[in-house]
Structures are given as structure tokens and as C-alpha cells.
C-alpha positions in Angstrom: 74.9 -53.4 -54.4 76.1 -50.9 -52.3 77.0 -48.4 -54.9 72.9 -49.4 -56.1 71.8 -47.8 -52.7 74.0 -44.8 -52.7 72.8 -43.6 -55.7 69.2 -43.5 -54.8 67.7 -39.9 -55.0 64.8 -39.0 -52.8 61.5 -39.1 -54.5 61.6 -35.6 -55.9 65.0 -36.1 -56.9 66.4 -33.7 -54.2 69.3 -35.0 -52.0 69.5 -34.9 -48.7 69.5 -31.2 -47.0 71.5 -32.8 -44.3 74.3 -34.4 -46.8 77.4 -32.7 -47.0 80.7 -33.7 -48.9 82.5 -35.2 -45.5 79.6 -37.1 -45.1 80.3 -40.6 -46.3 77.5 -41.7 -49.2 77.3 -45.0 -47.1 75.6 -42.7 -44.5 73.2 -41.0 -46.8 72.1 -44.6 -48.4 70.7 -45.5 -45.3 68.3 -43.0 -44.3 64.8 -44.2 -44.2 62.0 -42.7 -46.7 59.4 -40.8 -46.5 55.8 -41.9 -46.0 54.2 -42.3 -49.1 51.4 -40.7 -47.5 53.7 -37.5 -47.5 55.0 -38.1 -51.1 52.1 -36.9 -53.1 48.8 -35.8 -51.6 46.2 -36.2 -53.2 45.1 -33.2 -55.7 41.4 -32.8 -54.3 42.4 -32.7 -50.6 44.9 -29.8 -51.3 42.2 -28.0 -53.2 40.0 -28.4 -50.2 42.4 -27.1 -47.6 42.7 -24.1 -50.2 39.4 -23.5 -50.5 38.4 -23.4 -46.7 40.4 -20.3 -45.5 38.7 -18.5 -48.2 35.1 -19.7 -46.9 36.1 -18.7 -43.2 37.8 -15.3 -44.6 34.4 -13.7 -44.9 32.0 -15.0 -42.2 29.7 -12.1 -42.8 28.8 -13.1 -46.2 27.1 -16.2 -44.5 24.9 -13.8 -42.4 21.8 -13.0 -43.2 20.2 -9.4 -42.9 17.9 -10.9 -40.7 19.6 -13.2 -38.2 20.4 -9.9 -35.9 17.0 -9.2 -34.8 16.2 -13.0 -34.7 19.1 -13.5 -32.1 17.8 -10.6 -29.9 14.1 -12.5 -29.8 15.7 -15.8 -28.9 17.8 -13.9 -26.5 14.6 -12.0 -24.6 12.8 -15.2 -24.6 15.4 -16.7 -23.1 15.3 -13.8 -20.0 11.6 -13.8 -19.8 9.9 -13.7 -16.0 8.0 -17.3 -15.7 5.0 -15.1 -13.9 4.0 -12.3 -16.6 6.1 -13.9 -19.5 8.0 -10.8 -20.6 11.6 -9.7 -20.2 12.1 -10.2 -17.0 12.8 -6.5 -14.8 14.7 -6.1 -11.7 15.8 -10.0 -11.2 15.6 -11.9 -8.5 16.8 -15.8 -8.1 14.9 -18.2 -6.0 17.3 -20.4 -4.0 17.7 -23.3 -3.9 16.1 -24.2 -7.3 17.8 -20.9 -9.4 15.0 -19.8 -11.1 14.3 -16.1 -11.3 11.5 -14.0 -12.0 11.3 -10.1 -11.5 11.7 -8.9 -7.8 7.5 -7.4 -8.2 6.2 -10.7 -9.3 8.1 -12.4 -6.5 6.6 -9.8 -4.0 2.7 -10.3 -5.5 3.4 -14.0 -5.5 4.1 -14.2 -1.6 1.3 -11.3 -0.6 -1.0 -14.3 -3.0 0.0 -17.1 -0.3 2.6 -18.4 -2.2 5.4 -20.3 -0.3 7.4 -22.0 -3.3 8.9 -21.6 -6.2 6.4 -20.0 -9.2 7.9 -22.0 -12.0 9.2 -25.2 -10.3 6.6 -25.7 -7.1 9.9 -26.5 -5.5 10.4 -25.5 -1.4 12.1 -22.2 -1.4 13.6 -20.3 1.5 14.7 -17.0 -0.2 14.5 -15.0 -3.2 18.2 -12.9 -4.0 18.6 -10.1 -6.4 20.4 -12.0 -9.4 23.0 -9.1 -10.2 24.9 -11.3 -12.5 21.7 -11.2 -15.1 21.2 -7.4 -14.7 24.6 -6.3 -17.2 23.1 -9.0 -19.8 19.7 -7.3 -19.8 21.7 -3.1 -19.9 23.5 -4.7 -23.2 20.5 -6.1 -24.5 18.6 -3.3 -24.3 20.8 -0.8 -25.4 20.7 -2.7 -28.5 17.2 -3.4 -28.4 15.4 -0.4 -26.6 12.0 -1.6 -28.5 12.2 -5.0 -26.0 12.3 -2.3 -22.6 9.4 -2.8 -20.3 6.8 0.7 -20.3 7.5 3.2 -18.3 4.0 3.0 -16.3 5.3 -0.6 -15.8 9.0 0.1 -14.2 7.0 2.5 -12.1 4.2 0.3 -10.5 7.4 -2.8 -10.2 9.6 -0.1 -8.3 6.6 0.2 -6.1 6.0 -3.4 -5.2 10.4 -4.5 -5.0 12.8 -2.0 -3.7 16.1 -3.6 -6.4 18.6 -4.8 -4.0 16.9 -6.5 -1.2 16.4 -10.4 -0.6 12.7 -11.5 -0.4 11.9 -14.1 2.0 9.6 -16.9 1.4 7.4 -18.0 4.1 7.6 -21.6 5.0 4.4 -23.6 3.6 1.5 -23.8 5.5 0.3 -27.6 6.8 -2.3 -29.4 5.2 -5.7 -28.5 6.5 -7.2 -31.6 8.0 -9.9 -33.7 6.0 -13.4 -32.1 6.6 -15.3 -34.1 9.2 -18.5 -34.8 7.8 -19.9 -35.7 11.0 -18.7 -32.2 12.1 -21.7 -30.5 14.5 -23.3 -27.4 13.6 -25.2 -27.2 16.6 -22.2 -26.2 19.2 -19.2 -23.6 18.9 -15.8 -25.8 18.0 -12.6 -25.2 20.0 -10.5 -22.3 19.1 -6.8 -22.8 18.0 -5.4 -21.9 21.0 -7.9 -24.2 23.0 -6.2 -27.2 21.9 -3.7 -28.5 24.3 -0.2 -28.9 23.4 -1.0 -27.2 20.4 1.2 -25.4 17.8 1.1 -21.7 19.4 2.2 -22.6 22.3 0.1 -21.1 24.1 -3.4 -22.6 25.9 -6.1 -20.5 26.2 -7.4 -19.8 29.7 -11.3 -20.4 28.8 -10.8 -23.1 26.5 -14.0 -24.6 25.0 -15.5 -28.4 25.2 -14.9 -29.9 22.1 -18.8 -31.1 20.9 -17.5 -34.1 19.7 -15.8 -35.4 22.7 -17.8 -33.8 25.8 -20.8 -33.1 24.5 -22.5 -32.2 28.0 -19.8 -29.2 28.8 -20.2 -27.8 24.9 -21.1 -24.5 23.8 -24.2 -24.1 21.8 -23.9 -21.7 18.8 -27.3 -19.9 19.8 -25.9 -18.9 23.7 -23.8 -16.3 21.5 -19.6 -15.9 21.4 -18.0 -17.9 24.2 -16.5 -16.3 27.1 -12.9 -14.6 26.0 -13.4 -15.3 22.2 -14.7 -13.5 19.4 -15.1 -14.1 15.5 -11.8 -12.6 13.5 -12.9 -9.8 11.2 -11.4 -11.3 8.4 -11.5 -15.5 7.9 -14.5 -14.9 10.9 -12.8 -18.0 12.6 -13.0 -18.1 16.5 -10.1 -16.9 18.3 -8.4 -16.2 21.8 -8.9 -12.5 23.0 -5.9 -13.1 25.0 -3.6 -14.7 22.9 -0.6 -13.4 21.6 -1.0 -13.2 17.9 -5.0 -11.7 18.6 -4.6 -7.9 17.9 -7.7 -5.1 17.7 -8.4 -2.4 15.5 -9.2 0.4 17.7 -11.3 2.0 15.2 -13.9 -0.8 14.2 -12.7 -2.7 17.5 -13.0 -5.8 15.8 -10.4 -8.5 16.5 -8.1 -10.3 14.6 -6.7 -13.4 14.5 -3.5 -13.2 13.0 -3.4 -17.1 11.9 -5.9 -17.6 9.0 -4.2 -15.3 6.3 -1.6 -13.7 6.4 -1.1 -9.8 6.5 -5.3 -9.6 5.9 -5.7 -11.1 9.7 -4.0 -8.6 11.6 -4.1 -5.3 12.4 -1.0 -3.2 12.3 -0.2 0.3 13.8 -1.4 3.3 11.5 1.3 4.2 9.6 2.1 0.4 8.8 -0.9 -0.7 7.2 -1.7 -0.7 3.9 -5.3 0.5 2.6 -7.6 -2.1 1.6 -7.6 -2.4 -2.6 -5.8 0.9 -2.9 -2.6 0.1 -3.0 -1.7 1.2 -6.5 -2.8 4.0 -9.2 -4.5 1.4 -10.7 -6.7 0.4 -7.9 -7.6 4.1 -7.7 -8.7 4.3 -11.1 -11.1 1.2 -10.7 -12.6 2.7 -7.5 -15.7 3.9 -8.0 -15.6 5.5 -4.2 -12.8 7.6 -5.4 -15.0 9.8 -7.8 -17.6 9.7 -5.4 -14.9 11.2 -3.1 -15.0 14.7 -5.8 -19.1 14.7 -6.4 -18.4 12.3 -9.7 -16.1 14.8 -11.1 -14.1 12.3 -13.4 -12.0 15.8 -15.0 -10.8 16.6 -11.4 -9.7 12.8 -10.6 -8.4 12.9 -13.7 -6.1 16.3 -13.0 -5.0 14.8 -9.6 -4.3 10.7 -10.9 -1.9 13.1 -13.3 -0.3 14.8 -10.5 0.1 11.9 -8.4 1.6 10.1 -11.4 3.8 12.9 -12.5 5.0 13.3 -8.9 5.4 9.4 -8.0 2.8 9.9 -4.7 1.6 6.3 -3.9 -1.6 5.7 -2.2 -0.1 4.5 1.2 2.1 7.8 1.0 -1.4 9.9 1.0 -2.9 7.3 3.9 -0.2 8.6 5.9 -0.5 12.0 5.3 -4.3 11.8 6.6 -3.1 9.6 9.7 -0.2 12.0 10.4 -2.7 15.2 10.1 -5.4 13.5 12.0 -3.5 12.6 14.6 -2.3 16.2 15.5 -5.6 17.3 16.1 -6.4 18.0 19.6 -9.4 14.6 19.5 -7.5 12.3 17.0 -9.9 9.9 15.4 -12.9 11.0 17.8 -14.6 13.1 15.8 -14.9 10.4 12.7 -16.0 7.5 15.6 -18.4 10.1 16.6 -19.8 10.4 12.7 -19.9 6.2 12.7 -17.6 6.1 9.9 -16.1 2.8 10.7 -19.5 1.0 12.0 -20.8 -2.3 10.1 -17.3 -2.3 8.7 -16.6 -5.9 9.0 -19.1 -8.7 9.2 -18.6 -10.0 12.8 -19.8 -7.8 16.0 -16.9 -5.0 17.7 -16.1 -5.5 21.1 -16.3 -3.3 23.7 -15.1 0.8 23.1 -12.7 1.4 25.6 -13.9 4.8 25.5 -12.8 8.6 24.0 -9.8 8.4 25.6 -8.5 5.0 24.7 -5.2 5.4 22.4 -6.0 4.6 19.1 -2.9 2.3 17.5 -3.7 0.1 16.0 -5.9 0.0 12.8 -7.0 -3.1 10.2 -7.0 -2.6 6.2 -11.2 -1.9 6.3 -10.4 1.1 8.3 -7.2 2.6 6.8 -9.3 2.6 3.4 -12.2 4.7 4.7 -10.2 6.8 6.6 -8.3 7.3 2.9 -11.3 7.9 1.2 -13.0 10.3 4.0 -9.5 12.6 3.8 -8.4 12.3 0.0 -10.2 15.3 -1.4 -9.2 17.6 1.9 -5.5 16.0 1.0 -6.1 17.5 -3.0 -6.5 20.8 -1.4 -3.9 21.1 1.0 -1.4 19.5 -1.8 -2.8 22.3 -4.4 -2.1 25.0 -1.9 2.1 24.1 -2.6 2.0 25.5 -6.3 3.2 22.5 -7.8 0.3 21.9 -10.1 0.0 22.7 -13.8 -1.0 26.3 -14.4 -3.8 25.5 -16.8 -5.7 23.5 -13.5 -4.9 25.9 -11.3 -6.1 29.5 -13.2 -9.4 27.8 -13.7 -12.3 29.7 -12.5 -14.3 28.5 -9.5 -17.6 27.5 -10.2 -20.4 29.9 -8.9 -22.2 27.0 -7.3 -19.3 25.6 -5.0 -19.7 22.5 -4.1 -23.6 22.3 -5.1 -22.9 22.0 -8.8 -24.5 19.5 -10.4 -23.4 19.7 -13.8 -19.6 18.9 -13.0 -20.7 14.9 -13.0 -22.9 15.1 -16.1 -20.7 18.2 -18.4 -17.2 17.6 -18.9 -16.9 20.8 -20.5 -18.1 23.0 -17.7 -15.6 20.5 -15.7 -13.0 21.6 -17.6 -13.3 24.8 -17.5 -14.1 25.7 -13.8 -12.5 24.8 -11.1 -14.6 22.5 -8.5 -12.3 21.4 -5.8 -13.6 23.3 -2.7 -13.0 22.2 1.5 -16.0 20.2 1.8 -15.1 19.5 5.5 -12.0 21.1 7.8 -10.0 18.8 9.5 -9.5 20.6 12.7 -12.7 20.2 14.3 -14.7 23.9 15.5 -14.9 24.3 19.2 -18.6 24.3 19.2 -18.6 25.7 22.4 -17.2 28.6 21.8 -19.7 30.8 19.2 -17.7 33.1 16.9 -17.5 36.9 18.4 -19.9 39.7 16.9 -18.1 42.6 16.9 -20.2 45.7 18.8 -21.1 48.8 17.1 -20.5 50.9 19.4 -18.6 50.7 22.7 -21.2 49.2 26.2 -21.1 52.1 29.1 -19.1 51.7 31.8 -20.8 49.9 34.8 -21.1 52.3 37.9 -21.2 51.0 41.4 -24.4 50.9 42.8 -25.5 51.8 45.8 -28.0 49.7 47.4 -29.9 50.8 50.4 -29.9 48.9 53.7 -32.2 46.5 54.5 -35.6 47.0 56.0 -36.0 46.6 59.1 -37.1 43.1 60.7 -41.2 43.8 62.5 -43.0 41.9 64.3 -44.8 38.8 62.7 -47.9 40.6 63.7 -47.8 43.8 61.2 -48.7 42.9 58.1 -48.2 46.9 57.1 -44.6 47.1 58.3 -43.9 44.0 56.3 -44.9 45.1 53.0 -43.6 48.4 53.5 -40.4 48.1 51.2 -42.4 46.8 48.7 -44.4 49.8 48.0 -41.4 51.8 48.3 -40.2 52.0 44.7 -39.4 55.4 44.1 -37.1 55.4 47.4 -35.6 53.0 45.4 -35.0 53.9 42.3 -33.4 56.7 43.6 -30.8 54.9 44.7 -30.2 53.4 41.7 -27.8 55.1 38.8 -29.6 56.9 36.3 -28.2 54.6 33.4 -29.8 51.3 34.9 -33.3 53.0 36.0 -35.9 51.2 34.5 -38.9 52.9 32.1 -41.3 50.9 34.7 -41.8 54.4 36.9 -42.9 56.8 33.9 -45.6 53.9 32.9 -46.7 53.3 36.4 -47.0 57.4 36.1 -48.9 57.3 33.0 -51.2 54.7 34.1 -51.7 56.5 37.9 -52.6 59.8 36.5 -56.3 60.1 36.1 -57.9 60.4 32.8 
């Protein structure tokens, strides 16, 4: 038996690798076998582990010509904003939900009111620049410059989000109160700041009776504005003169409240405030006031919307050009109070004008737009005199009628061709006072002393004669006078004397 297992020869009827002729066969015969599972595999499983290198060899053969482009859509739609649903531009991440949107439809979505998240409603304290997502969007554009956001887009965003700075989202605003049906109509309600303990913290020093709770000590609506409140020029709510978030153009002097909504119900200093509906190119184009600005010449707003885009000059940059000029006159603002350009502004009555030499500070968005609008063609022709604009607009004739043209609004053609931008007004006011010189033709005469001669003597009441004596006279007179101021009076009073 045991020269049986000694002989037995592996399954391929190799002998051991490891035997060797010191090697007793005793110790050969009892090595264990091999698995059958390694013996033979079976032929179709070899043939597929053959045949699967060869299909992973060639993976582009399995791509189609048109998966590429198909990726790079899935790929933008996956990076498009949630507020104008295209690729999204300048990134920003809402914390603490993570989504992001582009930095300008963050910054219209908070100037709207909004205090959450745009996609998620979620409460949101901050909005970050999301500079992990900006390489992903440079590689996908380079590869796909068709997917870029226009030009004229990337330049009104750039306007609205400065890339790199955090926006902050304003807390939410609480739940206006269920309208009180039983509310009167008859009497003036209680400010916000008349409310004790109230969430300003700060109690106005005339507060008013609350109609619904002293009805004897309440202010009736037709006795006019209470005591040290007026009507906001913006939400028209009551407010506190004196309190601390009340501030007052000092152009319309209307006050404001600085509660109702936010950056409409304030006014900020000049240079801070933004123009009312001009704050874009765009908004200029859908002004109607702005072409009334240049007669209704549409060519000439035409040539300077170019220039302003070519040159990237925003609206609120020209606003503070005119504020900046205006206020280096020697009167400031005094001479456009005096022409009533900011009367009936607002719907709510001004207060008090401090007078013409009250600093003016402070102005509301009403305001800063008509002073825009009364200084944007004077601004054209001060920014035409630097040479910057095209030649072809600036080698235009002017037009023989000036400024009295009337075929600039209804030609096109003869606005093309002539050039219709004239001062209509000058900026630094005349000294009316002072009328301008008229040159002399010829040179005055010197002034020679004259020698007056002494004075009559003083006569007795009595003597009528010796009183009228210097009056008759003349020629005594007159000679005493230089020849160059002697009257023509003596050779009449000759002429008439002598007898016919």
C-alpha cells in the first residue's frame, strides 16, 4: 500500500517542484492535493477573463461622439444659480444651509427684503464667496466658452457684488400683528416709539393716547400731525421727530422713519445714497426723463449710454460728480431750492426750512434722482470737454438753432449729423448783482476841483429881497464853476431873454 501512494503523480502528471532525490518518497506520498476547483477550470470562464482586458483595453471605443457635449450640459446644470437659473457667476454660499447663488443675485435678493435663504427659505446669517466652486467653473469654461455669461451681464453683476466680500443677511423681520378690524379711523394711532417698553428702546417724549384705550386724551386725525411727529416720506407711517433712527432730507425736508423698509426709509448723506430707479444702464434706458434731459434727442442719449458703457461710468458715479460740483459752489443747493426743484417731491407735507444757511447733508433717494436728472446733460458737457469721446461724435457740426431745434426729436438724420449738446444752464450761479462791464469808447475827463463860493449871507427874516438874492445870482455862479461842468441852461436863458 505504501509503495500504491508513492507512486501517485499529481494530476497533470508533474511531480512535485519541491521533491528532490534525498527526499524520501514517503514524504512526497503525503502531500495533500490540490483543490479540484484549481485542477481544471472551466473552459468558458477562462475565455471570459480573456475576453474582458480586451473590452477595458479600448474604453474610447464605448464613447460616443456625443457624450462630450452631453457631460458639459449636465455639468452647467448642475452649477446653475437657483435665482436666474443659469450658470451661476461670481459664487457665493449661504451658511448655514450651503446653497449658493451668484454674489449679484444674493445682493438684489436682500435690497428685495429678503432675510433667508432663496432656494431653501431656511434662516441665514451670511452669504461667503464659495472659492472652492470658482476653479470648477475657469475649467468648465475654458472648455465650454459658449456656456460664459454675456459680457453686458458680468458687467451689470460686477456692479451689484464686489467678488470677495461676505454679504450679510439681515435677521427676519417679526410678524406684523393681525389687523384689528375694530381699528378707528377717526383718531391718530400711537407711533412706534410711543409704546412703552417697546422694541427701540427708546419712548417718545409726546407720546400719543392710544384711541382704543383712552379714548378722551386721543388725537383726532382732522386736528392735523400730532405735536413732535410727522408722516415718513416713504411707508407715510407716523414717526418720532426725535428719535434716533428719524433722519431728514434737507432738500425736500421730509422725514423719515428709518423702520418701515429698509434703505427706502432713510435718508443718507449725499454721496451715500443711491438715485431713485437709476441705479443701472438699464434703468437709464427705460427713463423717459433721461431723453427729456437732451430735448428728446434719442441719437445724443444714444452717443453718451455708449460712452458710459465703453467707459464702465455707473449712474451713482455721475450723482456724485453733480453733488461734488454743486457743492463747491459758493450757495450749494440754494440756487435749485430757490427754482422749487424738490417741492411736492413726496406725498406727505416738509417740515420746517431751517433756512439758506442750514447745511445741507443729508438727502433721500427722491431727491438724489432729480438732482441727477437736473445736472446730467451739464455732466455730458463737462465729460466731452476731456477728449475721450469718439471722433465721429465729436467733429459733428453744431446745429444753427442751438438748443431751439426742433427737429433733433422728430429727424434722426439731422441728429446724426449735427451736433446738439449745448450748456443749457451753468452751474456756477451769475452774481446778479454785479451787471457785466461796457467798455467806454473813449476815455471820461478828468474831474477838476470845484470851487464853490461861500455862502450867502444870513438877513434879517424881514427882507424878503436879501433872501432871494443868491437865487437870482446865476451867472455869479457859474462862474465859479469849471468850464467842463457848466450847464447849456445860461445860453437858453439868453436866447429866451433877448427880445424878438
Amino acid at each position: 500500500m505504501s509503495q500504491d501512494l508513492s507512486t501517485v503523480d499529481h494530476p497533470n502528471g508533474l511531480s512535485d517542484f519541491n521533491d528532490s532525490p534525498s527526499t524520501p518518497s514517503s514524504t512526497s506520498s503525503l502531500k495533500r492535493r490540490a483543490s479540484a476547483s484549481f485542477e481544471c477550470p472551466d473552459d468558458s470562464t477562462r475565455k471570459k477573463m480573456k475576453e474582458e482586458p480586451q473590452d477595458n483595453a479600448h474604453p474610447e471605443e464605448n464613447s460616443r461622439p456625443g457624450s462630450l457635449p452631453r457631460f458639459v450640459d449636465e455639468i452647467a446644470e448642475e452649477l446653475q444659480c437657483g435665482c436666474c437659473s443659469e450658470l451661476v457667476y461670481r459664487p457665493v454660499l449661504v451658511m448655514p444651509c450651503q446653497h449658493f447663488f451668484c454674489g449679484s443675485c444674493c445682493v438684489l435678493w436682500i435690497r428685495n427684503g429678503g432675510t433667508s435663504c432663496p432656494a431653501c427659505r431656511g434662516a441665514a446669517t451670511v452669504a461667503m464667496p464659495f472659492r472652492s466652486l470658482q476653479p470648477i467653473l475657469d475649467t468648465l469654461l475654458r472648455n465650454a466658452p459658449h456656456k460664459a455669461r454675456t459680457e453686458r451681464e458680468r458687467e451689470q453683476a460686477d456692479e451689484i457684488y464686489k467678488a470677495g466680500l461676505s454679504i450679510r443677511v439681515p435677521p427676519p423681520k417679526e410678524t406684523s400683528p393681525p389687523p384689528d378690524m375694530n381699528r378707528s379711523t377717526e383718531y391718530v394711532h400711537p407711533c412706534p416709539h410711543c409704546l412703552p417698553n417697546n422694541l427701540y428702546e427708546w419712548r417718545c417724549p409726546q407720546p400719543i393716547a392710544d384711541p382704543s384705550n383712552d379714548i378722551d386724551h386721543a388725537w383726532h386725525i382732522d386736528d392735523g400731525v400730532p405735536p413732535g411727529h410727522a408722516n415718513c416720506g416713504n411707508c407715510e407711517n407716523l414717526l418720532a421727530l426725535q428719535a434716533p433712527s428719524t433722519t431728514r432730507c434737507d432738500l425736500c425736508l421730509v422725514s423719515f422713519c428709518g423702520i418701515g423698509v429698509q434703505d427706502r426709509c432713510v435718508a443718507l448723506p449725499m454721496l451715500s445714497q443711491h438715485p431713485h430707479s437709476l441705479s443701472m444702464h438699464g434703468d437709464l434706458i427705460q427713463s423717459s426723463e433721461v431723453y427729456e434731459c437732451f430735448d428728446g434727442n434719442i441719437v445724443e442719449v444714444e452717443i453718451m449710454l455708449e460712452y458710459l458703457d465703453n467707459h464702465r461710468i455707473t449712474p451713482r458715479h455721475i450723482y456724485r460728480e453733480i453733488v461734488n460740483h454743486i457743492q463747491k459752489q459758493p450757495r450749494g443747493f440754494v440756487p435749485l431750492i430757490e427754482l422749487e426743484l424738490y417741492t411736492d417731491v413726496h406725498a406727505v407735507a416738509p417740515g420746517l426750512d431751517p433756512g439758506p444757511d442750514a447745511p445741507r447733508s443729508r438727502v433721500c433717494r427722491m431727491c438724489a434722482a432729480e438732482t441727477f436728472l437736473w445736472g446730467l446733460k451739464e455732466w455730458w458737457v463737462l465729460e466731452r470737454q476731456k477728449g475721450l469721446l469718439e471722433a465721429s461724435a465729436m467733429n459733428r457740426k453744431d446745429c444753427p438753432d442751438a438748443g431751439r431745434c426742433i427737429l433733433q426729436k422728430e429727424n434722426q438724420a439731422h441728429a446724426r449729423e449735427f451736433n446738439h449738446v449745448f450748456p443749457s444752464r451753468v452751474l456756477d450761479e451769475p452774481e446778479a448783482n454785479n451787471p457785466p462791464e461796457v467798455p467806454n469808447a473813449a476815455p471820461a475827463a478828468p474831474m477838476h476841483p470845484i470851487d464853490l463860493p461861500p455862502p450867502p449871507p444870513i438877513t434879517a427874516p424881514g427882507s424878503s429881497a436879501a433872501s432871494l438874492s443868491f437865487l437870482l445870482n446865476v451867472d455869479e455862479d457859474m462862474d465859479a464853476v469849471s468850464p467842463e461842468f457848466r450847464s447849456s441852461t445860461s445860453d437858453t436863458r439868453g436866447a429866451v431873454d433877448t427880445p424878438s
